[in-house]
C-alpha positions, 0 to 999 in steps of 0.5 A, a space after each residue: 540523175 547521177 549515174 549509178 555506176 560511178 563512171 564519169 562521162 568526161 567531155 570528151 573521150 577517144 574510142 580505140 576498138 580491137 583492130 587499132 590495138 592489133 594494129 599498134 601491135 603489129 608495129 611492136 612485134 615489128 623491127 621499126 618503132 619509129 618513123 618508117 613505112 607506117 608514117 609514108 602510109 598515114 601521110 598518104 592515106 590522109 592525103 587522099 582522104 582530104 584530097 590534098 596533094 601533101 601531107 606531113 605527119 608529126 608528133 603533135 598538133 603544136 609541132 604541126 603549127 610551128 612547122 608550118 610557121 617555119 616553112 613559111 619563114 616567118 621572122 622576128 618582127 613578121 605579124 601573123 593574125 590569130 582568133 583571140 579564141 582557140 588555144 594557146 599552141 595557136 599563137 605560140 607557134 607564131 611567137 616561137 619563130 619570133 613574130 608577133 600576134 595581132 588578135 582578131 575577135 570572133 563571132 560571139 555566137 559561133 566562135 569562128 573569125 569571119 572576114 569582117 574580124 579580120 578584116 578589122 584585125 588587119 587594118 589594124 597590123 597595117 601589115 600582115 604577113 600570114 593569117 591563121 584561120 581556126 575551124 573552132 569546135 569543128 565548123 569554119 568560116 568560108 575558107 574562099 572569102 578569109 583567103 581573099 580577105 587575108 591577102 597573104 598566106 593563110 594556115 587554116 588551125 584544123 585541129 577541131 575539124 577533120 572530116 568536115 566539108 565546106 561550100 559545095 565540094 570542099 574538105 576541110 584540108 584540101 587546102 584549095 584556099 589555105 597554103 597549110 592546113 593543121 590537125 591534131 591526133 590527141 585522144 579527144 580529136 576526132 581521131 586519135 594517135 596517142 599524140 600526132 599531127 599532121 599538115 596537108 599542103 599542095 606545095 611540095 616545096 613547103 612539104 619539103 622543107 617541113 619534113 627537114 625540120 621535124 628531123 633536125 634539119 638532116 639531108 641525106 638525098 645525094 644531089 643536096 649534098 654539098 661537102 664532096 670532100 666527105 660525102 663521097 668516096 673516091 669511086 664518086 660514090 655517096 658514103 652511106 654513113 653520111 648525111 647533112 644539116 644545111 640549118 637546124 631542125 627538130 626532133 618533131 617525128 611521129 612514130 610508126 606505133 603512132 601511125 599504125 593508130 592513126 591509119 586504123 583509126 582514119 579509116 573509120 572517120 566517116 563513121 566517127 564524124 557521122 556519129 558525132 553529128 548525130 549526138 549534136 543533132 540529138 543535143 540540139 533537139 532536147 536541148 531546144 526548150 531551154 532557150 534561151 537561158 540555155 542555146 546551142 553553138 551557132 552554125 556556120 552557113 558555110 560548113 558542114 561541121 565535124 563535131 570535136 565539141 558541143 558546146 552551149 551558151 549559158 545564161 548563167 546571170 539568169 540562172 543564178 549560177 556562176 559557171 564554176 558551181 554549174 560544173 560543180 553540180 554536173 560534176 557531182 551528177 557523174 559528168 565532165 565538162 570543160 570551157 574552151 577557151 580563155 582568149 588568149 589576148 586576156 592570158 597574161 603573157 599576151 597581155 603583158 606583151 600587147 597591153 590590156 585589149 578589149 575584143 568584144 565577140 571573144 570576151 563575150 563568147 567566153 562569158 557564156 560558154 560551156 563544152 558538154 560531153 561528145 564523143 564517138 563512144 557514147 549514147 542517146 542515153 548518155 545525152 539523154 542523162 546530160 540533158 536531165 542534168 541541166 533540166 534539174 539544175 534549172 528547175 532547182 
């Protein structure tokens, strides 16, 4: 069943059409490179796409996380509760404002932290001051019941979700439930700026502390000013060179040939998540009389989910197969695969940090986990061809 062309079908994969490159290359033709009308318009249209009252655009989905560590002004010694599954800008962000993690395990089927993990976690801490909820692979957890569970600030980690909805009318990013919610643009997201992204709020107050620190900390509005001796002239007029820092920020802005791309391309997230969906539900189907040596992701009842990965358990005992030689041989049949995640409290710096800890759901879900191709760009053939793939290796 390998491809004859060559071609590797890696597990994921942007799709940039005609449009997003005439639209990246307006801005090059363009006087401003760099943050301007684009972003306003990107954090406006992301807004209103998933109904929140704010959206602040950056330049990555790891500055989206610290950001919103720093508007809430977590501190050295604060704890914030993260999965022990999901990626390692997750709880790094809550480590580069000083706070410490307390993992929570997560459901060994779907991935998700529900409220009974966190629940768990939070007895331990015995005092949380934010909680971190992750749409792992593009479904959530009910946002009402984690929030009502947390009892503190919860950000939602949406960086594998945009474009799913929960509960009756809910959007992921509405943040109806959570004070922050993260996105993320790399190539492989749902929908791809090059690098970018974004956190969507309805405190003003939090998204205007957020836009000071992913420019430097710099003010330039003429009522905040506090130095009069250099801000104005002596007609009382704000000197237009000037501008200051009340404390320091970074350099986390997102570029107008970001935007430009990322504007193009939200305005075929429908169309992006439908054939997401559509690819997993073909997966689903065909992969259906491999149970259990091979079964899908578990849904979550509280989700309608926008696919970033498809992902499956492997019985890989049963097989007679490591995982390692399982991508091997879909590798040499011309197909990509990845695992997604290690937890992170078996990483050695949280290990080191927190000593050895056993999280059952997390260790076990990793075990068994394998990320299958998905992405926009393919076809019921390309499924078609993994299933094949897996269909020989269990039958060899």
């Amino acid at each position: 069943m390998s491809d004859p062309s060559g071609e590797l079908l890696p597990y994921g994969r942007q799709l940039v059409e005609d449009d997003d490159i005439e639209a990246v290359t307006e801005v090059l033709r363009s006087d401003y490179l760099t943050t301007g009308s684009k972003a306003e318009k990107f954090e406006a249209a992301l807004a209103d796409k998933v109904g929140a009252r704010e959206a602040v655009v950056c330049s990555s989905g790891s500055a989206a996380l610290h950001l919103t560590m720093l508007s809430l002004d977590l501190k050295p010694g604060d704890v914030v509760v993260v999965p022990a599954l999901t990626f390692l800008a997750t709880a790094n962000a809550a480590r580069h404002v000083g706070a410490e993690i307390q993992f929570a395990d997560v459901n060994p089927d779907t991935g998700l932290m529900g409220p009974d993990e966190l629940s768990q976690a939070i007895r331990k801490a015995k005092q949380v001051h934010a909680v971190v909820t992750v749409h792992y692979a593009g479904q959530c957890e009910a946002p009402d019941t984690i929030a009502d569970v947390a009892g503190c600030p919860v950000i939602a980690d949406a960086c594998h979700a945009l474009g799913a909805k929960y509960g009756t009318n809910g959007i992921v990013g509405d943040c109806r439930h959570e004070c922050l919610s993260v996105f993320s643009f790399h190539p492989v997201k749902t929908i791809s700026m090059g690098e970018g992204g974004a956190i969507t709020t309805n405190d003003l107050k939090l998204a205007m502390r957020m836009r000071l620190a992913r420019n430097h900390g710099l003010i330039r509005d003429r009522s905040s000013f506090e130095n009069d001796v250099h801000a104005f002239d002596n007609e009382g007029l704000p000197n237009p060179w000037y501008y200051e820092m009340a404390e320091p920020g970074f350099n986390y802005r997102a570029s107008d040939i970001h935007c430009s791309l990322g504007l193009s391309q939200l305005r075929k997230l429908s169309r992006f998540v439908a054939a997401r969906q559509e690819l997993a539900a073909y997966y689903d189907e065909h992969l259906s009389s491999f149970a259990p040596t091979i079964r899908p992701l578990a849904r979550s009842e509280a989700c309608t989910p926008a696919w970033h990965l498809y992902v499956v358990h492997i019985d890989f005992r049963e097989l007679g197969l490591t995982r390692a030689q399982m991508m091997r041989r879909l590798r040499a049949e011309g197909i990509g695969t990845q695992v997604h995640y290690l937890p992170l409290h078996m990483q050695p710096y949280y290990r080191q940090r927190y000593g050895a800890q056993t999280l059952h759901g997390a260790e076990s879900f990793y075990e068994s986990a394998l990320t299958l191709p998905l992405f926009p760009g393919m076809t019921m053939q390309d499924v078609d061809r993994v299933v094949g793939a897996l269909r020989g290796i269990l039958c060899s």
